[in-house]
C-alpha positions, 0 to 999 in steps of 0.5 A: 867538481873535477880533479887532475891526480897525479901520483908523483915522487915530488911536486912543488908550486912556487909564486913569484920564485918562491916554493910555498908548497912542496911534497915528496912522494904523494898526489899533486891534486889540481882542483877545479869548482863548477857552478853548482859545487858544493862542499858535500861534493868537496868532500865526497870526491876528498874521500875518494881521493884518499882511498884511491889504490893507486900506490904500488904494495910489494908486488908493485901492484896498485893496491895502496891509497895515499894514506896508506903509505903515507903520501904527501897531499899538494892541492892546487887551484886550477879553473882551467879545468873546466875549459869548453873548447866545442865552441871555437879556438878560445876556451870558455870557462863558463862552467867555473864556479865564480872566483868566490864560491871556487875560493870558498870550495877550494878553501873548505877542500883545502880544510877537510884535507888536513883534518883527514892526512898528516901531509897538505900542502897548498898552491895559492887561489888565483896566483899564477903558480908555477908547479913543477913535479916528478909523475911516478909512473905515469900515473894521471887520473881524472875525477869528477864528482857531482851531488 
């Protein structure tokens, strides 16, 4: 599974004009299932992802997770991640999972996430999405986790 985190003061996600997820400070998340993902996986890189330090403390030291201050959480799908482009000019998307299993895994994440933090908000699987945010920082971290 990979993850583009960006710790933003603000993000939305609109679909046809319509904002259907928005969040203050916290993580814009843009998520991607590969072929052979699972929701053990999911759910090991969630973990990771909340207890990441990458919020300023008092001296302005990234010392804090999101869940400690409290950050909102605006998870997106986004198979584009998985783009090969060694072989040419055209991206191949080979390593995506297939759009039903990256539904499922997308959905179990999605689940997991607000059972664990307060604040999730959501893009829609295989919309085309507009996402616009605010990158504190910057702060852009990419993860990628495997069974």
């Amino acid at each position: 599974m990979i993850a583009v985190l960006q710790r933003v003061s603000e993000a939305c996600v609109r679909v046809d004009g319509q904002a259907i997820g928005q969040i203050g400070a916290g993580l814009l998340v843009l998520l991607c299932a590969e072929k052979g993902d699972t929701e053990a996986v999911a759910d090991k890189m969630l973990a990771k992802m909340l207890k990441l330090r990458i919020f300023g403390d008092e001296a302005g030291k990234m010392n804090r997770s999101v869940q400690e201050v409290g950050g909102g959480l605006l998870v997106v799908s986004q198979f584009t991640l998985a783009a090969d482009v060694a072989g040419g000019n055209r991206p191949s998307f080979t390593q995506a999972s297939a759009p039903d299993e990256g539904r499922r895994l997308y959905e179990h994440f999605v689940a997991q996430a607000m059972a664990a933090h307060p604040v999730v908000q959501t893009g829609r699987f295989a919309a085309d999405m507009k996402v616009s945010l605010v990158n504190d920082g910057p702060i852009t971290i990419p993860m990628r986790m495997t069974a």
